[in-house]
C-alpha positions in Angstrom: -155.6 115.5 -13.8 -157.6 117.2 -11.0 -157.4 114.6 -9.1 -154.1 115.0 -8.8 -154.9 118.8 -7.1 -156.5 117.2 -3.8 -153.7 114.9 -3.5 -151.2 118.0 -4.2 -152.8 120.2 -1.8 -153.4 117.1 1.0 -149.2 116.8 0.5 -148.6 120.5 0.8 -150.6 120.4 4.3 -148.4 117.7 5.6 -145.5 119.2 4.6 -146.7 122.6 6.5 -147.3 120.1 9.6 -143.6 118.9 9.2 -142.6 122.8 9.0 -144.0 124.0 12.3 -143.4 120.7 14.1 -139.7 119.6 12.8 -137.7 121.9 15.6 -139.6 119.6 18.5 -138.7 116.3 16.5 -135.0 117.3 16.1 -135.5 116.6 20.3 -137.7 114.3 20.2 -135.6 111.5 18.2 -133.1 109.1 20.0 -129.6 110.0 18.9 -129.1 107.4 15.9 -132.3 108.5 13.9 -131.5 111.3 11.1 -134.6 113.7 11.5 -134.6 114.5 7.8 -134.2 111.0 6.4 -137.1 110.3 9.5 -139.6 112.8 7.7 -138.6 111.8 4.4 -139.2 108.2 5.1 -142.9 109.1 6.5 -143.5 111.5 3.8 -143.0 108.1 1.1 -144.9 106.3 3.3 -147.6 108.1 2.6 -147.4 109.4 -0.5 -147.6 105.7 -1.4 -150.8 105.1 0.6 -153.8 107.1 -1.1 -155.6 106.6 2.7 -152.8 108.0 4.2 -153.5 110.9 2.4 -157.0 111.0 4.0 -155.9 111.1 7.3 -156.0 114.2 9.5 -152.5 115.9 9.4 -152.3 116.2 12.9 -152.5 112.2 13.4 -150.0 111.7 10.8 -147.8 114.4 12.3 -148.9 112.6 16.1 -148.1 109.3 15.3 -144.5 110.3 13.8 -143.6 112.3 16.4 -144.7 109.1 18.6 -142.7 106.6 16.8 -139.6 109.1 16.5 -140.0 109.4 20.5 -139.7 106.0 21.1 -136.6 105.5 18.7 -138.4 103.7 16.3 -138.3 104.0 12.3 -141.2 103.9 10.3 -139.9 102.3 6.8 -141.9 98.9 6.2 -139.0 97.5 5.5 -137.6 97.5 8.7 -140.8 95.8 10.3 -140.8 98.4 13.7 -143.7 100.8 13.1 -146.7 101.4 10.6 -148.6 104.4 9.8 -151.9 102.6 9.9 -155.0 104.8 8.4 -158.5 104.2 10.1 -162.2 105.4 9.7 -163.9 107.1 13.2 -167.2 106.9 12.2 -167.9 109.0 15.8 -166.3 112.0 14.2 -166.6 111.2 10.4 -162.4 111.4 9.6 -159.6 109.3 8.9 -156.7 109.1 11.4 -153.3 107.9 11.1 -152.6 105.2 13.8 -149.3 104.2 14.8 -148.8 100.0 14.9 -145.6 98.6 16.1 -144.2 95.7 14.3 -142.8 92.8 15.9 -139.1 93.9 15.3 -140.1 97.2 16.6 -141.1 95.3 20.2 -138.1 93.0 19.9 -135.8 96.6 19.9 -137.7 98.1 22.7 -137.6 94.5 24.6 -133.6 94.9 24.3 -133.5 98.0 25.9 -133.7 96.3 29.4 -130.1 95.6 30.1 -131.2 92.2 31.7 -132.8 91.0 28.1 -129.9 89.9 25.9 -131.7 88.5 23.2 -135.3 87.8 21.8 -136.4 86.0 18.8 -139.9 85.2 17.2 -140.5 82.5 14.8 -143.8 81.4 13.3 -145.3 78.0 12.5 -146.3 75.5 9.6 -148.4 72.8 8.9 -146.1 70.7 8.0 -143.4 71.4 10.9 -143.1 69.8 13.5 -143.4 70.9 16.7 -143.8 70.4 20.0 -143.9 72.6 23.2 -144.9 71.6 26.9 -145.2 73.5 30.4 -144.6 73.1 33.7 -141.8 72.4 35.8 -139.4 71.0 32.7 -140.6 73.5 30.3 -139.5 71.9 26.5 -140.0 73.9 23.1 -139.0 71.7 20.0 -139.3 73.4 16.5 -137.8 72.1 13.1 -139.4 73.9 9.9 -140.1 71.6 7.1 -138.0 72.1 4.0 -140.9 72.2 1.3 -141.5 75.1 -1.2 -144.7 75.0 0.8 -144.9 74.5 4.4 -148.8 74.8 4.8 -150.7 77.5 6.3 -149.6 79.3 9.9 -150.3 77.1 12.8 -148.5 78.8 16.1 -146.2 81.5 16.5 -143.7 81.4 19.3 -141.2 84.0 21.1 -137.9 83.2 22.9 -136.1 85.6 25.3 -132.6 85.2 26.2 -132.0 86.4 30.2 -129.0 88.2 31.5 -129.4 85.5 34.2 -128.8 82.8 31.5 -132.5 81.9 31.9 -134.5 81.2 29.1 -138.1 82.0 28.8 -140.9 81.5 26.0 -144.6 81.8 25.4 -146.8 79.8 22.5 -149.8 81.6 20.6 -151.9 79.2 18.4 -153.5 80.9 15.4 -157.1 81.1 17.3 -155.5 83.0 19.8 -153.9 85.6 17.2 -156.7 86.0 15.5 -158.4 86.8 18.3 -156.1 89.4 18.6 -156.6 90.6 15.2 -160.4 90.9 15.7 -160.3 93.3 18.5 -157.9 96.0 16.8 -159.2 98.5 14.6 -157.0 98.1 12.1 -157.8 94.2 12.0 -158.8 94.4 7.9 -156.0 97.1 6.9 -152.4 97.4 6.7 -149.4 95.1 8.4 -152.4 92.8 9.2 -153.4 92.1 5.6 -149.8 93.2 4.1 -147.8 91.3 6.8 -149.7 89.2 8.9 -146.9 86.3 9.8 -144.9 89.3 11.2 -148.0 90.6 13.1 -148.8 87.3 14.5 -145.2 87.3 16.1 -145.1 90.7 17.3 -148.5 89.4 19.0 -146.8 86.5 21.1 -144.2 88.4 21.7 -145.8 91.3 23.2 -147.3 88.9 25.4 -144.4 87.3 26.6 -142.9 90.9 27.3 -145.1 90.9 30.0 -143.3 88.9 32.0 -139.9 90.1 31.4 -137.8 93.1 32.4 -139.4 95.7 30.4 -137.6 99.6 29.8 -139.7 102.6 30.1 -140.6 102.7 26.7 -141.3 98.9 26.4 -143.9 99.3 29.0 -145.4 102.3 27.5 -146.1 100.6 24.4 -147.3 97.7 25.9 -150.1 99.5 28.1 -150.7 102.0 25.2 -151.6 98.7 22.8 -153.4 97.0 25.5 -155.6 100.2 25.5 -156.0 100.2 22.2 -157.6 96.9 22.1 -160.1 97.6 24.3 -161.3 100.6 22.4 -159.6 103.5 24.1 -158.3 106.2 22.1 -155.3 106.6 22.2 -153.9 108.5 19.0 -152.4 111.7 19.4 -154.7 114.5 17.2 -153.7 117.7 19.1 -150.3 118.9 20.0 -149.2 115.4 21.0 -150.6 116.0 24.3 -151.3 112.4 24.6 -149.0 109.1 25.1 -146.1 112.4 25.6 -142.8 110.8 25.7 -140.1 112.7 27.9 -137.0 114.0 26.2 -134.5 111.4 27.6 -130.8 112.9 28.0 -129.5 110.5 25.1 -131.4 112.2 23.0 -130.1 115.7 20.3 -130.3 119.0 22.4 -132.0 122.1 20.6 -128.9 123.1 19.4 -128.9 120.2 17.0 -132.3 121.3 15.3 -131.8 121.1 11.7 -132.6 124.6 9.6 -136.4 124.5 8.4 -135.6 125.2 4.5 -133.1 122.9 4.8 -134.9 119.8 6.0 -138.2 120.8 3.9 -136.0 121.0 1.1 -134.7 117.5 1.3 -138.3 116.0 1.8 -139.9 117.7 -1.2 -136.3 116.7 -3.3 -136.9 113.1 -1.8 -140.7 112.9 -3.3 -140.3 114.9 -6.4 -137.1 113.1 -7.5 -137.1 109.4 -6.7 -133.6 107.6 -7.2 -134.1 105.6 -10.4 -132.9 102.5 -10.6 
């Protein structure tokens, strides 16, 4: 039972976090995310994540803010963004890092008005497939219909141009994993829990590069790239860093929601989860 107490009080911190900061996410968010079902989505998150817990509040409340700024949801389900928790040893805490999933970079891809579509599909053993460059560029993919296709071979990403061009890059698993190595989060969350979807949201990150990118688009993309090469980059105190300007789409002040009234939903939401 006393563990429970740490765990409590850790909660009851985030919650006071949400309190002081939920007036500047009301503006923050795009116009079709909910604030209160935003926190209360973040607040299960983590509740279900025992490192999560660990993490400073201020990342946790950083990397929401971040993710709500950028119009994307948190809920696993959904495959945009991850609360991911990691250990600086320089400073001897745990922060909450925020990791984009591959349908998280798809959604910011389509904001470009010249991108009309972009899909990411990963690779089997026992596929086959067959790809080539150059002047006649050719991509050939037809998934074997086995129970089990083999282990993960390539992961590819298609975009769809305004233009009516087409355009496509290749990862091999190597390459990926090379990837993987380099982030900080390589041996924790979507990487262990959701790897295939990683390994697409790696390729096509890459070949978003090369494509029409939107503001945020880009911003995630140099933010990531950063990232990799060791940079911090996670927001601790008064989201100061990666800032994200209030775009005109998104709710003016007047639209803030009453503090009892979204605190009340998010302490309803973990107290009493909808049985079945």
């Amino acid at each position: 039972m006393s563990e429970l107490v740490p765990v409590k009080q850790k909660a009851q911190t985030i919650r006071q976090m949400l309190d002081k900061q939920q007036g500047e996410l009301a503006r923050a968010v795009p116009r079709h995310i909910d604030p209160a079902r935003f926190v209360r989505t973040t607040l299960t998150v983590i509740m279900q994540n025992q490192k999560l817990l660990d993490c400073t509040p201020q990342s946790i409340v950083g990397s929401m803010m971040q993710a709500g700024a950028w119009g994307l949801e948190l809920d696993p389900g959904l495959g945009q963004a991850y609360l991911v928790p990691y250990y600086d040893r320089r400073n001897d805490r745990t922060l909450a890092q925020l990791q984009i999933g591959y349908q998280g970079m798809i959604a910011l891809a389509l904001r470009s008005q010249q991108v009309k579509k972009v899909i990411a599909r990963a690779v089997y053993e026992k596929d086959t497939f067959h790809y080539s460059f150059g002047l006649e560029e050719k991509l050939e993919h037809v998934p074997c219909a086995d129970e089990d296709p083999g282990p993960l071979t390539y992961v590819y990403a298609v975009a769809a141009l305004d233009s009516g061009d087409k355009q496509f890059d290749v990862m091999s698993k190597a390459e990926v994993e090379k990837v993987r190595k380099r982030s900080r989060a390589a041996d924790s969350g979507p990487w262990v829990t959701d790897y295939d979807s990683m390994a697409k949201k790696t390729v096509v990150r890459r070949l978003c590069k090369f494509l029409p990118k939107s503001t945020e688009l880009a911003q995630v993309i140099a933010r990531e790239e950063r990232f990799e090469r060791g940079e911090e980059v996670v927001d601790l105190e008064g989201f100061t860093v990666e800032a994200i300007p209030v775009q005109q789409e998104q709710l003016p002040a007047a639209a803030t929601p009453a503090a009892p009234s979204l605190l009340d939903q998010v302490e309803t939401a973990a107290a009493n989860p909808k049985k079945k």
